[in-house]
C-alpha positions in Angstrom: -19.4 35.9 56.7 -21.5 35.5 59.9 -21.6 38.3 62.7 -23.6 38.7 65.5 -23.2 41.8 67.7 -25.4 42.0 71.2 -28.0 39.7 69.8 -31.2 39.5 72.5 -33.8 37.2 71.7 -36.2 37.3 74.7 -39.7 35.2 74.4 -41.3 36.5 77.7 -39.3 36.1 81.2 -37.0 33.5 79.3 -33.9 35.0 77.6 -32.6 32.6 74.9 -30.3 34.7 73.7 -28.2 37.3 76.5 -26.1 39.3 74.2 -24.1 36.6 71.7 -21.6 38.1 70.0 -20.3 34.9 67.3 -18.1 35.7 64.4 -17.6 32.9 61.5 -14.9 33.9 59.0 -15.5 32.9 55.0 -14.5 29.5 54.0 -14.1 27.9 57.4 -16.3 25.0 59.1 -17.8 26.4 62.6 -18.8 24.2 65.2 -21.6 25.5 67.9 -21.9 23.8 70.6 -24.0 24.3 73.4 -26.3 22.2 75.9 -30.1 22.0 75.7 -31.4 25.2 75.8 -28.8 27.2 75.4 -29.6 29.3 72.8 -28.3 27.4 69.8 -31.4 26.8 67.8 -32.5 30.4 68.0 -29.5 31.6 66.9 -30.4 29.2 63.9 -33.1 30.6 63.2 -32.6 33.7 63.2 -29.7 33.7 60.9 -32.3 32.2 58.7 -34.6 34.8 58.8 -37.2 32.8 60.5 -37.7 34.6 63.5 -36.3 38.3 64.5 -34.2 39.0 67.3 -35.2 41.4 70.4 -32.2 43.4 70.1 -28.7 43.5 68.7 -27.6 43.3 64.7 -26.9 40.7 62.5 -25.5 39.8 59.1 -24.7 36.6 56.8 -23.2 37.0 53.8 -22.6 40.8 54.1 -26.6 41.5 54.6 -27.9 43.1 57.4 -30.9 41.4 58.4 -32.9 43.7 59.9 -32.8 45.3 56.1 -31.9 42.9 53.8 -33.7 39.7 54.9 -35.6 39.2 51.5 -32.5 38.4 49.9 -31.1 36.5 52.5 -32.5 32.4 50.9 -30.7 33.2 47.6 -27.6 33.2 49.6 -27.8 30.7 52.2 -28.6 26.7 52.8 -30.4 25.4 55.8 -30.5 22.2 57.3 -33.1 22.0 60.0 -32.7 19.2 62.3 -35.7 17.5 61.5 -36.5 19.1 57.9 -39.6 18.8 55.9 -41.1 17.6 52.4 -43.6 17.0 50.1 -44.4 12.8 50.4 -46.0 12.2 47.2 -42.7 13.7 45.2 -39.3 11.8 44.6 -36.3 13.5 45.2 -35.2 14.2 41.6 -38.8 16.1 41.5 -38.2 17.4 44.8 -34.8 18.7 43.8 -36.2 20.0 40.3 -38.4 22.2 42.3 -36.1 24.0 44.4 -34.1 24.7 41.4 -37.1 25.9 39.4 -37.9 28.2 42.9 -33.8 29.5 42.5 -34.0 30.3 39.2 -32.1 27.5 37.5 -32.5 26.7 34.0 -33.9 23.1 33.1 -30.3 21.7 32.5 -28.6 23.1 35.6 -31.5 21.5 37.3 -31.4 18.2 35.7 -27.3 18.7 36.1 -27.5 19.9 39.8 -30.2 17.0 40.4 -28.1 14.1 39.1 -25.0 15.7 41.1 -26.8 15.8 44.4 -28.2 12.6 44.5 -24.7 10.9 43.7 -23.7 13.6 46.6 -25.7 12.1 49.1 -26.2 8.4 47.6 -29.6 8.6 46.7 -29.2 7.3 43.4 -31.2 4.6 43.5 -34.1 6.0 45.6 -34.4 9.2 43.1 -37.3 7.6 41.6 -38.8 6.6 45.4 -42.4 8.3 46.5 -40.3 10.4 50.0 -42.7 9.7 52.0 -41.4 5.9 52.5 -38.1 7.2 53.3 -36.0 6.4 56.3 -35.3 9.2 59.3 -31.9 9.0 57.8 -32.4 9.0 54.2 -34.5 12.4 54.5 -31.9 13.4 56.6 -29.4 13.0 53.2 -32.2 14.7 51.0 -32.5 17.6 53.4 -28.6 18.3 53.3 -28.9 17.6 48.8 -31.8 20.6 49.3 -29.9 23.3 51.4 -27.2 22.5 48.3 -29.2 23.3 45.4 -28.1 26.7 44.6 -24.6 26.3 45.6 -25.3 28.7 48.6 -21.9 30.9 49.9 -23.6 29.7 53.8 -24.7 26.7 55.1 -26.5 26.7 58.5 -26.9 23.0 59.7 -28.6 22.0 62.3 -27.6 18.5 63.9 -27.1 17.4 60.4 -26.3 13.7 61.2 -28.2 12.9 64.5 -30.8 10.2 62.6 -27.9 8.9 60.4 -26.3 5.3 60.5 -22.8 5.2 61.4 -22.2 4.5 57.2 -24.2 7.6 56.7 -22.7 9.6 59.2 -19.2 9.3 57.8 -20.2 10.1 54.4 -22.5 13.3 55.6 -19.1 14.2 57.5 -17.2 13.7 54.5 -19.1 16.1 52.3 -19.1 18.8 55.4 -15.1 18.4 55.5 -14.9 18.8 51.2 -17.4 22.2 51.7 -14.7 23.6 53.6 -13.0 26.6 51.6 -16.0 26.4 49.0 -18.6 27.8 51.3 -19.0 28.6 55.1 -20.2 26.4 57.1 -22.3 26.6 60.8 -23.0 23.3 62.0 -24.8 22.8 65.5 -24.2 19.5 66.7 -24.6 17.5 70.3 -22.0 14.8 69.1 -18.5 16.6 70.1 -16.3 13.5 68.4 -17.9 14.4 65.6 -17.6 18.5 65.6 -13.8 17.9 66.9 -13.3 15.7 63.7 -15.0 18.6 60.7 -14.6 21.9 62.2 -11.6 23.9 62.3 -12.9 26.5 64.7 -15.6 25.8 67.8 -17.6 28.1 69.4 -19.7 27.3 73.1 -22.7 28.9 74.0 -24.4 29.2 77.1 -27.5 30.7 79.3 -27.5 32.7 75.4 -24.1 34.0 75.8 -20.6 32.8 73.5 -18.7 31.5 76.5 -15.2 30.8 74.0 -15.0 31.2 70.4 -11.5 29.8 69.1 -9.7 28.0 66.7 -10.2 24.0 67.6 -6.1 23.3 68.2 -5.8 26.2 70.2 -9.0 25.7 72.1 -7.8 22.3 72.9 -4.1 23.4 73.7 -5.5 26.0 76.1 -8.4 24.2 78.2 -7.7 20.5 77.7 -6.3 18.9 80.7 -4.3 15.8 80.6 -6.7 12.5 81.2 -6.7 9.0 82.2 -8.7 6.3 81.6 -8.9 2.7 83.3 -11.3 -0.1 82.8 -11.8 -2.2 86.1 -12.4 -5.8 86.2 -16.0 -4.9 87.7 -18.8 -2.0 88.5 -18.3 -2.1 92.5 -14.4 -1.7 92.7 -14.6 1.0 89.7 -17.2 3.1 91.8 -14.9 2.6 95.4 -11.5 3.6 93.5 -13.6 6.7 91.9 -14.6 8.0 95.6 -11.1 7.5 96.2 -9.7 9.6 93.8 -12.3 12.3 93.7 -10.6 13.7 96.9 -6.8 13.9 96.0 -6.0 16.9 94.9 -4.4 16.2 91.7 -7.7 15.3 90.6 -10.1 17.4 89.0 -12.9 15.2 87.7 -13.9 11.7 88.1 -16.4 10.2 86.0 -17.3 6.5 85.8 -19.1 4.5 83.1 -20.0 0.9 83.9 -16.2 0.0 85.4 -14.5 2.1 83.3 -12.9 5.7 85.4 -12.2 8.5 83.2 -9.7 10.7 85.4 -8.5 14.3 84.3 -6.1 15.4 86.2 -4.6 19.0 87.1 -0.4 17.5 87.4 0.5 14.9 84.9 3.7 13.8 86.7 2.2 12.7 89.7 -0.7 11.6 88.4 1.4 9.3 86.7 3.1 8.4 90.4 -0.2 8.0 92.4 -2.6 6.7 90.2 -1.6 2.9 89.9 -0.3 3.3 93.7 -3.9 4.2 94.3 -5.2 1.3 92.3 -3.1 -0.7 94.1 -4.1 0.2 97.4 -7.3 0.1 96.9 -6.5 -3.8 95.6 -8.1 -3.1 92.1 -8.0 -5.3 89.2 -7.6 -3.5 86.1 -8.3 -4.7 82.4 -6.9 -1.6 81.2 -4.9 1.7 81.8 -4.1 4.5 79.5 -3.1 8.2 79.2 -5.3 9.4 76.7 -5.4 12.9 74.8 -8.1 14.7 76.1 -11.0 15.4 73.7 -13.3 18.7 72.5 -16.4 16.7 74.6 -13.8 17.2 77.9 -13.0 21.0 76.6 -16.5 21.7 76.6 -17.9 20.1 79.7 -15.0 22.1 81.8 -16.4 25.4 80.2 -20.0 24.8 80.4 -19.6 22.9 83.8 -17.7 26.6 84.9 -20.6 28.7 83.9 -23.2 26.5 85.1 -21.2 27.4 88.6 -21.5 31.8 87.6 
């Protein structure tokens, strides 16, 4: 449904795109991850047809946009990450006018309208002038107006960064039921969140696709096994994390306030020398747990890796 084939987007001596090469089957939900300025918002944009690439081919929905580009809003829905409107309407005019821009007849606008507010629980602020509206509440409009026409894409950018936790869950929610009735790209910096909605992840950096995989097999391939341990204060967690960066069945050590975060390259000994270590180093611990290792652990191996190319 989306392909990209050498794509080169170059904006002087800075290369935001280097060749990506992404593929997004029909029906799934794609996550595209990627740190600052690596390439993922350009990509974005050009799959919208809102700027042109330097070089390279690509296609959504079976158009190729170097040719077919006029056609390409009747068949795709974008969320940018901080989106846009008219203040003086309400969102059931707001939404009226999209559909009158689509083509939609009076009741499939005043149908779509009333099912898109419920959508996104705007119910009660259809009638509201948008331009008292809440970073969050636009945020819920903006995802109600990429939905309008039922569009076979949807290209979101960090659609629930302003969002409440409340309205996070239920803008995850609707992402999760979209899956199998169109495709979805979402760019997001909130892994937990990506690792929760979308069945197949793809990391880009420096403007390259560094790993493109289903999530379970991404996560079965790269995740190492990880241990966490909360310390009974800040000065012992930071002496027992210089101690451990140095054995060598440690590969990371991160600490957070007192609490280590340890992955670790052999589990069975890890298991053997970690609360010997603690021990030695006379550490009081609050808490101590294997954990499964997570997409945000996944990611910062890769990117941490290419960072080193």
């Amino acid at each position: 449904m989306i392909q990209t084939e050498n794509l080169h987007k170059h904006y002087g001596a800075v290369h935001a795109l280097d060749g990506l090469n992404m593929t997004v089957e029909t029906g799934t939900v794609f996550g595209f991850l990627g740190p600052n300025g690596s390439g993922k918002t350009t990509t974005l944009r050009i799959l919208t047809g809102l700027a042109r690439p330097t070089s390279g081919r690509a296609s959504v929905a079976g158009l190729d946009l170097a040719s077919d580009g006029w056609s390409l809003s009747r068949r795709i829905g974008f969320l940018p990450e901080e989106p846009a409107f008219y203040p003086w309407m309400t969102p059931r005019e707001f939404l009226d006018y999209l559909g009158r821009l689509h083509g939609l007849s009076p009741l499939e606008r005043s149908t779509r309208t009333k099912e898109l507010l419920e959508l996104v629980n705007l119910v009660e602020a259809g009638k509201r002038r948008i331009g008292g509206f809440s970073k969050g509440m636009r945020q819920r409009l903006g995802m109600a107006a990429a939905l309008v026409h039922r569009p076979e894409v949807l290209l979101l950018d960090e659609p629930v960064s302003a969002l409440d936790p409340v309205g996070r869950k239920e803008v995850l929610e609707l992402i999760e039921t979209l899956g199998g009735q169109c495709t979805v790209l979402m760019s997001s910096h909130i892994l937990a969140d990506v690792e929760r909605v979308c069945s197949v992840v793809g990391i880009i950096a420096k403007g390259r696709m560094i790993v493109q995989s289903l999530r379970e097999a991404l996560m079965e391939h790269y995740a190492q096994p990880v241990f966490e341990a909360e310390t009974a204060d800040k000065p012992s967690a930071r002496r027992w994390a210089d101690t451990l960066k140095v054995q060598p069945w440690a590969a990371a050590v991160s600490v957070t306030g007192d609490v280590l975060r340890i992955t670790v390259k052999d589990i069975a000994l890890a298991r053997r020398e970690l609360l010997a270590s603690a021990v030695a180093q006379e550490v009081v611990l609050r808490r101590y747990e294997e954990t499964r290792p997570s997409l945000e652990d996944v990611f910062m191996q890769l990117v941490d890796k290419e960072a080193a190319q």
